[in-house]
C-alpha positions in Angstrom: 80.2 101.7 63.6 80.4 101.2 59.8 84.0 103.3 59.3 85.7 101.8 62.3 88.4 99.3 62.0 87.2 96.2 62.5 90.2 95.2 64.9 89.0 98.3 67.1 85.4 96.9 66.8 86.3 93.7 68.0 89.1 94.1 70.1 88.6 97.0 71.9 85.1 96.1 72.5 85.4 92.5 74.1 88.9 94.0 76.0 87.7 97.5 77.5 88.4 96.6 81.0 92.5 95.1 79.8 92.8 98.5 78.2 92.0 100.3 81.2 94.1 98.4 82.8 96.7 97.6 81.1 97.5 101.3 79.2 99.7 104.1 81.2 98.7 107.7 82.1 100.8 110.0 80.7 103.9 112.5 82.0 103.3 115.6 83.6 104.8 117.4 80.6 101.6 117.1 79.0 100.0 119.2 81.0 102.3 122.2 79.7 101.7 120.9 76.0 98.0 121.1 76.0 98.7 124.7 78.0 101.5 126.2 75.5 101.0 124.1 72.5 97.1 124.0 72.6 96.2 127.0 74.7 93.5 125.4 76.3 92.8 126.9 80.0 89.8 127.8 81.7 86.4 129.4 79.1 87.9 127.3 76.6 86.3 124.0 75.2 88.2 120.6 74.4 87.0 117.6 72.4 88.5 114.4 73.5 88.1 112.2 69.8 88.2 108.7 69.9 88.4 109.0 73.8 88.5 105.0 74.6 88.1 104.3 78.1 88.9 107.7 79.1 92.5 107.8 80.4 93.5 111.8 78.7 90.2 113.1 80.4 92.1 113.9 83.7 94.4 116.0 81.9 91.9 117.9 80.2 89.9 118.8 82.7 92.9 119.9 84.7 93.2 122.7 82.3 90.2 124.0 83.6 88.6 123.8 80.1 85.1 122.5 79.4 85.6 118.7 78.3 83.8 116.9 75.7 84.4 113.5 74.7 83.5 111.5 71.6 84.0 107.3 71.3 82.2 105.2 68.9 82.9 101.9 70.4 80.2 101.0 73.3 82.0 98.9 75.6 84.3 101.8 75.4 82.1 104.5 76.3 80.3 102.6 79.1 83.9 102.2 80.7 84.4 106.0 80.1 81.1 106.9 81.6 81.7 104.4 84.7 85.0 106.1 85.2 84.6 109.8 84.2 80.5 110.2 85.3 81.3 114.0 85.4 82.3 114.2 81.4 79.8 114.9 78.9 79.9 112.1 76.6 79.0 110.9 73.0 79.0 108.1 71.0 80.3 109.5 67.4 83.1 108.7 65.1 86.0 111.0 63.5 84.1 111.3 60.2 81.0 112.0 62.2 81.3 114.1 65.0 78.2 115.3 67.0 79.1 118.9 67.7 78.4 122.1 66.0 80.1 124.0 63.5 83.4 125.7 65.1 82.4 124.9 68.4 85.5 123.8 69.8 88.6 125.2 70.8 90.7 122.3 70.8 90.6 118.7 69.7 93.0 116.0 71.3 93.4 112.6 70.0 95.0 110.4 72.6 96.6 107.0 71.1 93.4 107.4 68.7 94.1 109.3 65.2 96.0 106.7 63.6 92.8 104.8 63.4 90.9 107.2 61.7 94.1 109.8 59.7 92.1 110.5 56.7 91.2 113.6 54.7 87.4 113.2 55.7 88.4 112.9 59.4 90.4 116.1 59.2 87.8 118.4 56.8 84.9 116.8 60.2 87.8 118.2 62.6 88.4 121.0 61.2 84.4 121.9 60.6 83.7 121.5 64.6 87.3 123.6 65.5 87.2 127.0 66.0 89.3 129.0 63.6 92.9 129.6 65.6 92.1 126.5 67.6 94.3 123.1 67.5 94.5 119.9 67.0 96.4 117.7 69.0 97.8 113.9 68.7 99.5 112.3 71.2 100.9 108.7 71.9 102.8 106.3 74.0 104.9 104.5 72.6 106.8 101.2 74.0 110.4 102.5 73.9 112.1 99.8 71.8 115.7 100.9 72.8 115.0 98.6 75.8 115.6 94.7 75.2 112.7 93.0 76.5 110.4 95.7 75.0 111.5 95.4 71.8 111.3 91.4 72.3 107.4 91.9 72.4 107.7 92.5 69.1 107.7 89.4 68.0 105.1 88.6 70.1 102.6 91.3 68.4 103.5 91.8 64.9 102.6 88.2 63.6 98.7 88.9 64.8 98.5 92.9 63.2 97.0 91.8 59.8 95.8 95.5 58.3 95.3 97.1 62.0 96.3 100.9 61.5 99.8 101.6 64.4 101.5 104.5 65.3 104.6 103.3 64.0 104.3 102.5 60.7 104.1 106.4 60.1 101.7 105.8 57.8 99.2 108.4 59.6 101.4 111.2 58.8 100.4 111.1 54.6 97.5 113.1 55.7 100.0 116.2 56.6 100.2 119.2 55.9 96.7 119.4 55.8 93.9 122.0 54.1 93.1 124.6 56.6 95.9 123.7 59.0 99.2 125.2 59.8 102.4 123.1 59.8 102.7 120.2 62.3 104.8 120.2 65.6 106.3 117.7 67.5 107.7 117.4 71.4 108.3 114.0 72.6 108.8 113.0 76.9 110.6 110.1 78.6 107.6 108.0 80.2 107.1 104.6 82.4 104.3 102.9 83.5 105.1 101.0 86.8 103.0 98.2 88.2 102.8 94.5 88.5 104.0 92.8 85.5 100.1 91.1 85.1 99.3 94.5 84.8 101.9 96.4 82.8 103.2 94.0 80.6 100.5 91.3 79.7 97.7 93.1 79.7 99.2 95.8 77.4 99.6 93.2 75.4 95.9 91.8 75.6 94.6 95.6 74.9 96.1 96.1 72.0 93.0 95.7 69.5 94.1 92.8 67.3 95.7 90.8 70.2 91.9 91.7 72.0 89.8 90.4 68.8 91.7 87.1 68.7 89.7 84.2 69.3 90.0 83.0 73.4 92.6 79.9 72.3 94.7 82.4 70.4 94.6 85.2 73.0 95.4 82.5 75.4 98.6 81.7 73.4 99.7 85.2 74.0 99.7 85.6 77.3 101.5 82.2 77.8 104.5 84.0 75.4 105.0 86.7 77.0 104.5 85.5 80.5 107.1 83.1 79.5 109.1 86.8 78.4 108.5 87.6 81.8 110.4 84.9 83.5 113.1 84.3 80.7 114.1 88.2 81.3 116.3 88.6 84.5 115.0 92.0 85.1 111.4 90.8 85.3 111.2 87.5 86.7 110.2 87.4 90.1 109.4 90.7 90.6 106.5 92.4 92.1 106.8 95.9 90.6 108.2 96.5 86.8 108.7 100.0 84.6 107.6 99.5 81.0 109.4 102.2 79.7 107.4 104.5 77.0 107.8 107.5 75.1 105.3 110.1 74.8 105.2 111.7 71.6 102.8 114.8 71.5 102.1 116.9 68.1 99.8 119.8 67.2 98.5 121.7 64.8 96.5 125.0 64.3 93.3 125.7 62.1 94.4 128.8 60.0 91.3 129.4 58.1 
């Protein structure tokens, strides 16, 4: 546990149940991606790094591929286990990964790799991929373009401190990468529909840094954005929302 963030520590560990609550599933597009952009099907083996709780697994293993997954937070990997007893699954980190040299066809980090986008976590990736085989990174992101979304902002960003996020862009200094071909990008319209408790404030209370906050703090949150909730005419009073996401899916291929 030594190289993980200590927000993701914290956080993710005393929050595992929000999380699996609280985050979407993703569009059916993916399922082409990891088909055409990751050419993972049936004989071939996937790595799911920094799996959390488990929510890509289904769309692995709907490839028909062999399914590995690899999560070095505990309350995170008992979650995955609970849900996913099928899955072979490890506790290991992106600088440490317990699999054999090129014995992997494909790995896929799922809302994960801006945690860990180093050049030690890519040379560990690149040791266990075969060579020809990808790397894939994919994320949902709140859509921002949408009023109330982009209100949560200000709800989030004043607890962040040094917590790695997708959209500071800030992963991407890693690329282009030793031993890897040039980085691609597709991107899907997503929603994740369900009760605002669920969809709204608990997204919120899974997000790692909101999750490590002391109960008081945490507390504090909810009460903003439930206060979001009924201040915002589209939400208040209703049974069923859409948080409207993003799904932004890239890849990569080991060329040596």
């Amino acid at each position: 546990m030594s190289n993980i963030h200590h927000s993701a520590a914290e956080g993710y560990a005393a929050m595992a149940t929000s999380y699996a609550r609280g985050r979407p599933d993703y569009p059916l597009q993916v399922n082409d991606w990891l088909r055409d952009d990751l050419a993972l099907g049936k004989g071939k083996v996937a790595l799911d790094l920094g799996a959390g709780t488990g929510k890509f697994l289904a769309y692995l293993r709907n490839t028909e591929a062999t399914v590995i997954a690899v999560e070095p937070v505990p309350a995170m990997l008992a979650q995955l286990v609970n849900l996913h007893p099928g899955v072979e699954a490890r506790q290991g980190s992106a600088e440490r990964i317990p699999l054999a040299d090129s014995s992997v066809d494909a790995v896929v980090c799922a809302q994960s790799f801006h945690w860990f986008a180093s050049i030690n976590a890519l040379s560990e990736i690149r040791r266990i991929l075969k060579r020809g085989g990808f790397l894939g990174l994919i994320w949902n992101i709140r859509d921002e373009r949408v009023a109330w979304v982009a209100a949560l902002r200000a709800i989030f960003d004043p607890h962040e401190g040094d917590a790695p996020r997708y959209y500071t862009q800030l992963w991407r200094r890693v690329f282009p990468a030793t031993g890897f071909g040039p980085l691609s990008e597709r991107c899907f319209p997503h929603g994740h529909t369900g009760s605002p408790e669920h969809v709204i404030v608990d997204r919120v209370l899974s997000t790692s840094f909101i999750a490590a906050l002391p109960a008081m703090e945490r507390d504090r949150v909810s009460a903003e954005v439930r206060k979001l909730i009924a201040n915002v005419p589209d939400l208040t009073g209703r049974t069923e929302v859409t948080m409207p996401y993003v799904t932004a899916a890239f890849s990569c291929q080991r060329v040596d």
